[in-house]
C-alpha positions in Angstrom: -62.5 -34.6 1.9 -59.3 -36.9 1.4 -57.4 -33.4 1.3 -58.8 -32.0 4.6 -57.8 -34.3 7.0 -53.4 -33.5 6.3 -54.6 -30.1 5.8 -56.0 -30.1 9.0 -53.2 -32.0 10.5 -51.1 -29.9 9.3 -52.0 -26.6 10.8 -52.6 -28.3 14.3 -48.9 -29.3 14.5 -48.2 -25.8 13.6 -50.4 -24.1 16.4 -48.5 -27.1 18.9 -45.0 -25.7 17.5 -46.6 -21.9 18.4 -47.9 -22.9 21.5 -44.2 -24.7 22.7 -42.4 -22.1 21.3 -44.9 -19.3 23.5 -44.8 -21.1 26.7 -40.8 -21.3 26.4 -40.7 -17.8 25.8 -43.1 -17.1 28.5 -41.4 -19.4 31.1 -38.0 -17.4 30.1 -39.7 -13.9 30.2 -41.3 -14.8 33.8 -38.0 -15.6 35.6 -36.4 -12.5 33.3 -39.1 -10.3 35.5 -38.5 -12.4 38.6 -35.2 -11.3 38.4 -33.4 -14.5 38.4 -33.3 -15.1 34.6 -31.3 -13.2 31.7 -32.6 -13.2 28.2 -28.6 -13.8 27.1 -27.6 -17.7 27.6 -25.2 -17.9 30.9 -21.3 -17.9 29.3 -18.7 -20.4 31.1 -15.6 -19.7 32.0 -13.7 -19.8 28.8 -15.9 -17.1 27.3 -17.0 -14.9 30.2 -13.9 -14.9 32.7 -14.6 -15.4 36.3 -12.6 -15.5 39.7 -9.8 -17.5 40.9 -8.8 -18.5 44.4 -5.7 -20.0 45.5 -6.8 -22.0 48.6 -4.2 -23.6 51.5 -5.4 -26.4 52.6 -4.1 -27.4 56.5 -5.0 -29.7 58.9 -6.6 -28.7 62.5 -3.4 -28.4 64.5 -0.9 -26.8 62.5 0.4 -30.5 60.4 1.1 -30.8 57.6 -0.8 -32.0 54.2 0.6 -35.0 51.9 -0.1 -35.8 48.5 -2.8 -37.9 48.8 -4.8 -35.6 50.9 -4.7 -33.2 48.9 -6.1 -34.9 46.0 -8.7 -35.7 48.4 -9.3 -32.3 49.2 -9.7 -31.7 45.7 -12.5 -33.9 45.5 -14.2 -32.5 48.7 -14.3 -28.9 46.6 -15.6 -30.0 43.6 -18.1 -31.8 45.4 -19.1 -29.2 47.3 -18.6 -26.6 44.1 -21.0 -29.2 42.2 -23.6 -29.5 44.9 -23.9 -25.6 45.2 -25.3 -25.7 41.9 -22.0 -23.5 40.1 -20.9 -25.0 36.8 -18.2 -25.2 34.6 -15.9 -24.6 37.7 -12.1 -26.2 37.3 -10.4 -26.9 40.6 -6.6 -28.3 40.3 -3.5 -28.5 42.5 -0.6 -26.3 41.9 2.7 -27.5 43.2 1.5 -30.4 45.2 0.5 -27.8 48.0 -2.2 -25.4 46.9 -5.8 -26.1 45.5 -6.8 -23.4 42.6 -10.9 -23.2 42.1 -12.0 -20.8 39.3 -15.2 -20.0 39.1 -17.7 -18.5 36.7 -18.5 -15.0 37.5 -18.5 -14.0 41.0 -18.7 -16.1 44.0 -21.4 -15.7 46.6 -20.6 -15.3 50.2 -22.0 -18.2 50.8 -19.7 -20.2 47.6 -16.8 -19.1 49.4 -17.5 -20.2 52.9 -19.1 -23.7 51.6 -15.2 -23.8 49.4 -13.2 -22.8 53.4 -14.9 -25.2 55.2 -13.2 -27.9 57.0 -15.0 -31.6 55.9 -17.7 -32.5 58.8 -17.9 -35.9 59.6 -19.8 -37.4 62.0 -22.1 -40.8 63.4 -25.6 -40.1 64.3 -28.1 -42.9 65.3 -30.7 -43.4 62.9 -34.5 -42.6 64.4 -36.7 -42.9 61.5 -36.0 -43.6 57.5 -38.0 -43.9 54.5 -37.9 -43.5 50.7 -36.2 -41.0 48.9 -39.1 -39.6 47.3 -41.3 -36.7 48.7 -44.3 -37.4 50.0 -47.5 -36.2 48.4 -49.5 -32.8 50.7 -52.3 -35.1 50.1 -50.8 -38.2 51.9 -49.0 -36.1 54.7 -49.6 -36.6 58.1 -52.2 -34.2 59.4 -51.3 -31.7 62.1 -53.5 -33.5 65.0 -51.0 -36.7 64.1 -47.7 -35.1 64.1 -45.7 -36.3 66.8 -45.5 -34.7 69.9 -42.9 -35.1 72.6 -43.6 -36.8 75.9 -40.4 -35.9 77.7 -37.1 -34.3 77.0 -34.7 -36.8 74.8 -32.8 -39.0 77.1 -30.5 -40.3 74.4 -29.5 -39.7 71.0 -31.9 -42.4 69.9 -35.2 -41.2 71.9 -38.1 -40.7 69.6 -38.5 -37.3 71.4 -36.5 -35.5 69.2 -38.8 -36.1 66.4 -40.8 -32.8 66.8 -43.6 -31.7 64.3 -41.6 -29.5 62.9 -38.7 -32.0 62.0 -41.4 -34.9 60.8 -43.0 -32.4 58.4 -39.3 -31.5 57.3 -39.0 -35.1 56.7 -42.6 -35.9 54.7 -41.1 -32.9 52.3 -37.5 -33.7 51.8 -36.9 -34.9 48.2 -33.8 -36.7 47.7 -34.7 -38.3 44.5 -34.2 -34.6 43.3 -32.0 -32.3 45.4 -32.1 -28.9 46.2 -28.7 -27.4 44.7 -29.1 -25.0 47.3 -26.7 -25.4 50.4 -27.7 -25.5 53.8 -26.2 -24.0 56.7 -24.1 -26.6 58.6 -26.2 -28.6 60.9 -26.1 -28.3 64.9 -24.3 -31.4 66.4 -26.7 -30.9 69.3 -29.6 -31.4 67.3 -31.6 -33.8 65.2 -30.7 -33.5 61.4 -32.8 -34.4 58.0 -31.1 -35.3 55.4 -30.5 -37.9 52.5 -28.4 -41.2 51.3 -27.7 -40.6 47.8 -29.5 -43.2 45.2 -25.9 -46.0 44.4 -25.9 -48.3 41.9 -27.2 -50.9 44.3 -29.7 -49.2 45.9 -32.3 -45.6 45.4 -32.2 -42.9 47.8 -33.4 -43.0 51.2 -33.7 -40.3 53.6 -33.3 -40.4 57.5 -34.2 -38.3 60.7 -30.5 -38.9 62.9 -30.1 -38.3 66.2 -27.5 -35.7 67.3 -24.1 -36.7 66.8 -22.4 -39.1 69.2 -19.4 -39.9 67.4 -16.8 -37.4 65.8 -14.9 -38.1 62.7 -11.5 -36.8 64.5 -12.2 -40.2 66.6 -11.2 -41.6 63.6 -7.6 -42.6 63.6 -7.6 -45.2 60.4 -10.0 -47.1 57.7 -9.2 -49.9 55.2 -10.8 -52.3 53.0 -10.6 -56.0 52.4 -12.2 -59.0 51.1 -13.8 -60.3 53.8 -13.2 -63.8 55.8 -15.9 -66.6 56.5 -16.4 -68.0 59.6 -13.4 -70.9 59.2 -11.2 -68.1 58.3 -11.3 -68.2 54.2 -11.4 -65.3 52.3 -14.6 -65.0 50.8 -15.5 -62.9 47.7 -17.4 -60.1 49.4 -15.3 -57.0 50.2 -15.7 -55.1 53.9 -14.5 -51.6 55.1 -12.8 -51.6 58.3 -13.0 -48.6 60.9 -10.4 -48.3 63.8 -11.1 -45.5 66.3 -9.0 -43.4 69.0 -9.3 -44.4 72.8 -12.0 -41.7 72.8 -13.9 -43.0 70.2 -13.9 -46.3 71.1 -15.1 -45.5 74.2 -18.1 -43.9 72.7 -18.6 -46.0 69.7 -18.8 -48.9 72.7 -21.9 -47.2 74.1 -23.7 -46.3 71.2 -23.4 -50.2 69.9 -24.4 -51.5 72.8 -27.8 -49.3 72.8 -28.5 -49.8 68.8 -27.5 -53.5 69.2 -30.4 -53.9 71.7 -32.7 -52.4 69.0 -31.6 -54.7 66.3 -32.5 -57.8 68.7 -36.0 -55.9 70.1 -36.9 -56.1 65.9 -36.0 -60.0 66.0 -32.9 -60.0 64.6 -34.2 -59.6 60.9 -32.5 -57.0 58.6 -34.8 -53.5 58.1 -37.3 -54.8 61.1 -36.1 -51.7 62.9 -34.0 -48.5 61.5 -33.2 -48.0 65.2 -30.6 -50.0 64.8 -28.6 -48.4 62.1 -25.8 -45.8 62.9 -25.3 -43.1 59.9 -22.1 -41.9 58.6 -22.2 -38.7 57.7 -20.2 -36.1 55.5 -20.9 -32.8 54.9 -24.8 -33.5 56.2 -24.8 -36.1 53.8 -25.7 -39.9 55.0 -22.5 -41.9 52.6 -23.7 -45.3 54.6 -25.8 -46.2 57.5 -24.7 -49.6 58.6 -26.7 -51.9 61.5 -25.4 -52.6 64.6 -25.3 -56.7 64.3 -23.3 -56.7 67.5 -21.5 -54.7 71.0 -18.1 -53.5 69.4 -16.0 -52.9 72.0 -12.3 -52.8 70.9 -12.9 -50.0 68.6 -12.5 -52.0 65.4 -16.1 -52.0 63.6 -15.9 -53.9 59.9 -18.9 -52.3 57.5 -20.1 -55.2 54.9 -23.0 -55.5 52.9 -22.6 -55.4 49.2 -19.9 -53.7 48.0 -17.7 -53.8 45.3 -13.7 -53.1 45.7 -14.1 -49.5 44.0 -17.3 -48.8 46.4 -15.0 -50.4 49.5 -12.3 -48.0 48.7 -14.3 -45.4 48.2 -16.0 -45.1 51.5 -12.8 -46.1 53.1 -11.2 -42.9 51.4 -14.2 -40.9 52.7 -13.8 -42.4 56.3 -9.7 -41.7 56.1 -9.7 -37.7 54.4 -13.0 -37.1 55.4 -12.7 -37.5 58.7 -9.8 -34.9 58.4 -10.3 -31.6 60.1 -9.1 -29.9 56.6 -10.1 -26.5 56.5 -9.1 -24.1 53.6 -7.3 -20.6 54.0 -8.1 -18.1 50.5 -4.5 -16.9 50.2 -5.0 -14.7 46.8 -7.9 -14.0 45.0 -8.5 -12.4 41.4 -10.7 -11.9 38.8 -9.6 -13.6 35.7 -10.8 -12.8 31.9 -12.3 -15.3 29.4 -9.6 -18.0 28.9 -10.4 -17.6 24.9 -11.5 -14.0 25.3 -14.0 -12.4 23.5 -12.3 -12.5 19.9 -12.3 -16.2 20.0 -16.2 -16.4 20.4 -16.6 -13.7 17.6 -14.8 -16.1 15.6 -16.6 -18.9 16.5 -19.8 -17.2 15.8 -18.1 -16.0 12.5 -17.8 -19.6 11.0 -20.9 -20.6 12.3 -22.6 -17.3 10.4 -21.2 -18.2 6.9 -21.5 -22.0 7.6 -25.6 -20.8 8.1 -24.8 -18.6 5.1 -23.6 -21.2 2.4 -26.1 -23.9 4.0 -28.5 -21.2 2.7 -27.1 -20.5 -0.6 -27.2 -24.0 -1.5 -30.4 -24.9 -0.9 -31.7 -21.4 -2.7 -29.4 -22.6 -5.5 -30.6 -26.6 -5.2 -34.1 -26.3 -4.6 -35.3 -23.0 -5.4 -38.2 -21.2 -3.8 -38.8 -24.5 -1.8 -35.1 -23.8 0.2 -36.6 -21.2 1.6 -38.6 -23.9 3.9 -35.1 -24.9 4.8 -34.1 -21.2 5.8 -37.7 -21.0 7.8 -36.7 -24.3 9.7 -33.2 -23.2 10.4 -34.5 -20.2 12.5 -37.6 -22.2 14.1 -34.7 -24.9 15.4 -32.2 -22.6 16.4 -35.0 -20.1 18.2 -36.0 -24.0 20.0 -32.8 -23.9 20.8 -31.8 -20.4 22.2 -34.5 -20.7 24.6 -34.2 -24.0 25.5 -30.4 -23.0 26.6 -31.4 -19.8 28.5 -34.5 -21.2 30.4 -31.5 -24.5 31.4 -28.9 -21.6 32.4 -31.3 -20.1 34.5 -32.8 -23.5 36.0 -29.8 -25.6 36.1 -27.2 -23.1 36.0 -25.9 -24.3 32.9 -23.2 -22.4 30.9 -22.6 -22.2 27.2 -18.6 -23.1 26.4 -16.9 -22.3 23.2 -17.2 -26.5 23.1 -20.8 -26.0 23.2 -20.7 -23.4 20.4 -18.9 -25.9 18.3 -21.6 -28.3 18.9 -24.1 -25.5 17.9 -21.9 -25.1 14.9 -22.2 -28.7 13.9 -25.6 -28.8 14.5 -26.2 -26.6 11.5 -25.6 -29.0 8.5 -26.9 -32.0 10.9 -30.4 -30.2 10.7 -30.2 -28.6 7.1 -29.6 -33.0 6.4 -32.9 -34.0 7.8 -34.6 -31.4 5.4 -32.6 -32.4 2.3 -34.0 -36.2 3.1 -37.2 -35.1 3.1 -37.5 -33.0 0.0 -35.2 -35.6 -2.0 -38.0 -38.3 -1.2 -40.3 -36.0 -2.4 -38.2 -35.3 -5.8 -38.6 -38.9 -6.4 -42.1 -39.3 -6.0 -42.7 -36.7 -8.5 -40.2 -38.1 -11.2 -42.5 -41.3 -10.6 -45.5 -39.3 -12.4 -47.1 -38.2 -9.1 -48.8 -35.6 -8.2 -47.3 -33.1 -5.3 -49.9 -33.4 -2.7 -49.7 -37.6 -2.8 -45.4 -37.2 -3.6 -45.6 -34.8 -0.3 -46.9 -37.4 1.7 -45.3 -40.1 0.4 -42.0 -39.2 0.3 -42.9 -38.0 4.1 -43.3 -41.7 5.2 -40.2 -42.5 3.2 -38.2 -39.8 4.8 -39.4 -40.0 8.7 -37.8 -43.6 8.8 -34.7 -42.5 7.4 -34.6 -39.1 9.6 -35.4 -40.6 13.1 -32.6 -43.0 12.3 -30.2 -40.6 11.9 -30.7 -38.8 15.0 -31.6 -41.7 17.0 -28.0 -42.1 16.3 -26.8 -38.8 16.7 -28.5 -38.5 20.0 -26.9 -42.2 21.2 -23.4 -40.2 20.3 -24.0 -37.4 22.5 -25.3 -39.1 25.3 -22.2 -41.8 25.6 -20.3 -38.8 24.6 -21.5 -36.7 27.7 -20.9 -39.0 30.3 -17.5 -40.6 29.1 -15.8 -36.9 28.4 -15.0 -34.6 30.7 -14.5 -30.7 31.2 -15.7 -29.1 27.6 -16.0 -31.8 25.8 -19.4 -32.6 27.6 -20.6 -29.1 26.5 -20.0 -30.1 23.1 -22.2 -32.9 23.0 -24.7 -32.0 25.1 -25.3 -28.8 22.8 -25.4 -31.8 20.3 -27.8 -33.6 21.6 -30.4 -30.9 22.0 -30.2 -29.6 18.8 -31.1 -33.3 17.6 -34.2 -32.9 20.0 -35.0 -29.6 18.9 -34.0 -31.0 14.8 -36.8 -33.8 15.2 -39.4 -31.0 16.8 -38.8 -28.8 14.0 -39.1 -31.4 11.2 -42.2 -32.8 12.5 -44.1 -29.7 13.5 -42.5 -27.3 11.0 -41.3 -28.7 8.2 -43.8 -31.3 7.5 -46.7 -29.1 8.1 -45.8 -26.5 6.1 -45.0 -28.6 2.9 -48.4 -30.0 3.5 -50.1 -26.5 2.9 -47.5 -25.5 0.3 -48.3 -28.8 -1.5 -52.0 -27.2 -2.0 -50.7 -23.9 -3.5 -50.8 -22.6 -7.2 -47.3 -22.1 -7.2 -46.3 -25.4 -6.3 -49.0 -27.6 -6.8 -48.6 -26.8 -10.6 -44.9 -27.0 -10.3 -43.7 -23.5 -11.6 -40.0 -23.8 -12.7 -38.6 -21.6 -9.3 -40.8 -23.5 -7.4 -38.0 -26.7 -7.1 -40.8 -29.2 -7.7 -41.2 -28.5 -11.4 -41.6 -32.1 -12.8 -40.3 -31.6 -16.2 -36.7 -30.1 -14.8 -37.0 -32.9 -12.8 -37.2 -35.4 -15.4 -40.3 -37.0 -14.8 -42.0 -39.4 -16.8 -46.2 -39.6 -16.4 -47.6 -42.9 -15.9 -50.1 -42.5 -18.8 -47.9 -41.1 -21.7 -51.1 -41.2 -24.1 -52.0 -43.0 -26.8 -53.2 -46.4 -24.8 -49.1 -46.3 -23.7 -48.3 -46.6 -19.9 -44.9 -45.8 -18.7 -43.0 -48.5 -18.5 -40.0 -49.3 -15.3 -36.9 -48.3 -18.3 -39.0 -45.5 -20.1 -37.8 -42.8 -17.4 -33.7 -43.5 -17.6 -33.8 -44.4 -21.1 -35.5 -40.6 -22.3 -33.0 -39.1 -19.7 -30.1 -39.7 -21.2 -31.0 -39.8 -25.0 -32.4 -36.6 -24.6 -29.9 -34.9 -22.7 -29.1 -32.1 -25.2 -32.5 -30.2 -23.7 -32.1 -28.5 -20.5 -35.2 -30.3 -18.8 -33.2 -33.7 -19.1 -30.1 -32.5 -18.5 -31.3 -31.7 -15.1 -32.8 -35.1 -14.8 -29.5 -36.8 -16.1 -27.9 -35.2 -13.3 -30.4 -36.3 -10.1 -30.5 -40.0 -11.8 -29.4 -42.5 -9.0 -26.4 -44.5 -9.6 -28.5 -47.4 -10.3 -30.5 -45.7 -12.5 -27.4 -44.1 -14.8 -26.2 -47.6 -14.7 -29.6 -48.6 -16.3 -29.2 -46.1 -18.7 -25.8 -47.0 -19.7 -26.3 -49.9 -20.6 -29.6 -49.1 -22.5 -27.3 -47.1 -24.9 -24.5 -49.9 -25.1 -27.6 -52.3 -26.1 -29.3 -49.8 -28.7 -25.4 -48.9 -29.9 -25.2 -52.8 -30.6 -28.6 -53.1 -32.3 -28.0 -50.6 -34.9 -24.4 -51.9 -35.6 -26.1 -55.3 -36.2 -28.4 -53.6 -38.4 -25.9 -52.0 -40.3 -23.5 -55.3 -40.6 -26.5 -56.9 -41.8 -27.6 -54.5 -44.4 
């Protein structure tokens, strides 16, 4: 019975590693037939080529566009390229007057016209807000609750523009986890859902705005400051300031003057009523929604309320360019082929094939019939791994760079380490005297220790890796980091396993000399030697070396530890002084 239970064990990890590996494939096959998978991982730019577009930026009017516009223009792309869900785009300036995006493949209609598009800010009022998070269809409103309007809006704040339609909008709006799809632009003239990003400070929140009230082109300037205290010192808490055109003042007046009545109606506290917040935002994206604490009528509004200098100047940036009626004019566009081409990726996948192929050899040559364990664990992990990258490229659009095939390169010897742990604990045990099935699972408990460490720390490399790197570099390590997910998978429910049943097979249980676990070649000493003797802690160094002429303890010479051939050494200096005492006293 002792030798059912890892028996048993041992084939229910492998069904688990069957069933992960079926669903993957499964998953991968369904969106293959839906139409919107490939079997083939999605290639980046460097390896399959895409299309470039020289952009123009200019500013509504016919002005001009400075530097620093045009790095902020930058940033409005590759936020908008980001947000549309494309990946491993690069967007640059080229003689401090044109923006050049390439892209992966071929850009949808609707990639290009999100890329054209002027930035959209605006100030809506705020009507209703809540948490970030979707709400459950259990814990939705029903349909006889829904609201239903009285009367036809009289301003941007009346609750009549909260239809049915817009409130169940609301209940299902996730902003915890965005679509990557993009919208069509709102309508100004109506109500908009939409989301504050989760900050540092504070998790996502989403809103139901008004119509817009205030334009961004009302905006004529933004700064940012530490703010003063009522005597006039300068406190330590920074503040964004707004200054609007005549028009805008104008309007900004009236809208204060409404929302400033809500924030009294709710007592003055902070959050008793959303009513009173006015929401920023870009691109149909809230970037703050600030309270009304008071009438502003010179035009002049100050936003405080927690931030930090870089979060100051960062909303004061978005307030200044954003606000920018910058619109983008395609003045060439190309296809482009793979940066490294073709030949580069053959001969990446070249040195990865004969890196596989000596990894292979050696452990054939080191351990025999059991390296072919090694070989079977090699093609479960990197099978993990090819699917795991296809089913990504097809659900997160990610894109396998010639970084990322260097981290799949790596990843080889990484994994073929982990297994080379394992059966080295299990070498030991049986030079101890014991027998394979008891050396199989203690060396097991020996080695997991040892193996999660390692790729505990490979995967804390790869993860400070990904998010302090940019461009390729973060396909290297994230490439790294899953194969350390998919290493651990395999070792657990492959490699262990399998040893398990092997350990209860003629071939190895009785250690034949191609099996690798041959105690004799390994040197190993039996605890009961015969005779009444039991092996002592020196008997298995000291018969090592003076034997060494045989093949069996050559072997076992060789896989002694350094603390162990030290042993030895000195067993021979001690025996060598014995008999020349002997001698000297004969």
């Amino acid at each position: 019975m002792a030798r059912t239970g890892p028996k048993n064990r041992a084939v229910r990890s492998l069904v688990w590693l069957g069933v992960i590996l079926a669903v993957m494939t499964a998953v991968l096959a369904g969106g293959v037939v839906a139409g919107q998978a490939s079997w083939a991982p999605k290639l980046a730019l460097d390896l399959e080529g895409g299309t470039q577009m020289i952009l123009a930026p200019k500013v509504e009017g016919g002005s001009g566009i400075n530097e620093e516009q045009l790095n902020q223009a930058v940033a409005i792309i590759r936020q908008r390229v980001d947000g549309s869900g494309v990946a491993e785009a690069e967007i640059s300036t080229q003689s401090g007057r044109n923006v050049v995006v390439s892209l992966p493949g071929t850009p949808s209609k609707e990639t290009r016209a999100l890329i054209q598009a002027s930035a959209d800010m605006n100030f809506r009022p705020v009507l209703q807000a809540g948490p970030g998070a979707v709400v459950p269809p259990e814990s939705r409103t029903p349909e006889d609750q829904l609201p239903k309007p009285a009367a036809e809006p009289t301003n941007s704040s009346d609750d009549n523009w909260i239809t049915a339609e817009v409130y169940k909008k609301f209940e299902a709006l996730d902003c915890d986890n965005p679509s990557q799809d993009k919208q069509e632009r709102s309508d100004p003239a109506k109500p908009l859902v939409t989301c504050e990003p989760a900050s540092a400070n504070s998790p996502a929140i989403k809103y139901i705005l008004g119509p817009v009230e205030v334009k961004g082109s009302n905006i004529s300037g933004s700064s940012f400051q530490l703010q003063r205290g009522a005597q006039g010192a300068v406190t330590n808490e920074w503040a964004v300031n707004i200054q609007f055109d005549d028009e805008g003042t104008s309007k900004f007046k009236q809208v204060t003057e409404r929302l400033y009545q809500f924030y009294v109606s709710g007592g003055g506290q902070s959050g008793s009523n959303p009513k009173a917040q006015f929401a920023i935002v870009l691109d149909d994206q809230v970037i703050s929604a600030p309270r009304s604490l008071a009438v502003i009528t010179d035009g002049r509004p100050q936003i405080t309320g927690g931030f930090t200098e870089q979060s100051a100047k960062a909303l004061s940036d978005q307030l200044r360019f954003g606000a920018l009626p910058i619109s983008f004019e395609i003045q060439s566009e190309q296809q482009i082929s793979a940066t490294l081409g073709g030949e580069q990726l053959r001969m990446g996948m070249l040195a990865g094939l004969i890196g596989l192929l000596l990894v292979v050899i050696y452990s054939l040559f080191q351990y025999r019939a059991l390296g072919f364990v090694t070989v079977a664990s090699l093609l479960v992990a990197g099978a993990l791994t090819y699917l795991a990258i296809a089913i990504l490229g097809w659900t997160e659009n990610y894109r396998l760079s010639l970084a990322g095939v260097a981290g799949l390169i790596v990843a080889i010897g990484q994994t073929a380490d982990s297994f080379i742990v394992y059966f080295e604990r299990i070498r030991d045990e049986l030079r101890e005297g014991r027998g394979l099935v008891s050396a199989v699972d203690n060396g097991w408990k020996r080695a997991k220790r040892t193996i999660l460490a390692s790729k505990a720390v490979n995967l804390l490399a790869a993860v400070v890796l990904y998010f302090v790197a940019v461009g390729n570099v973060r396909g290297f390590a994230f490439t790294l980091g899953l194969t350390a997910i998919a290493d651990l998978i395999v070792v657990f429910l492959f490699t262990h396993p399998t040893l398990q049943l092997l350990a209860r097979t003629k071939f190895f249980a009785e250690g034949h000399r191609f099996s690798g676990l041959d105690p004799k070649q390994l040197g190993a000493v039996p605890l009961y030697r015969g005779a009444g003797r039991v092996r002592a802690p020196e008997d298995k160094p000291t018969v090592a070396v003076r034997a060494k002429n045989t093949g069996a303890s050559a072997e076992a010479e060789r896989r002694m530890t350094i603390a162990e051939r030290r042993l030895a050494e000195r067993q021979d200096q001690l025996a060598g002084s014995s008999k020349s005492a002997s001698k000297e006293g004969k």
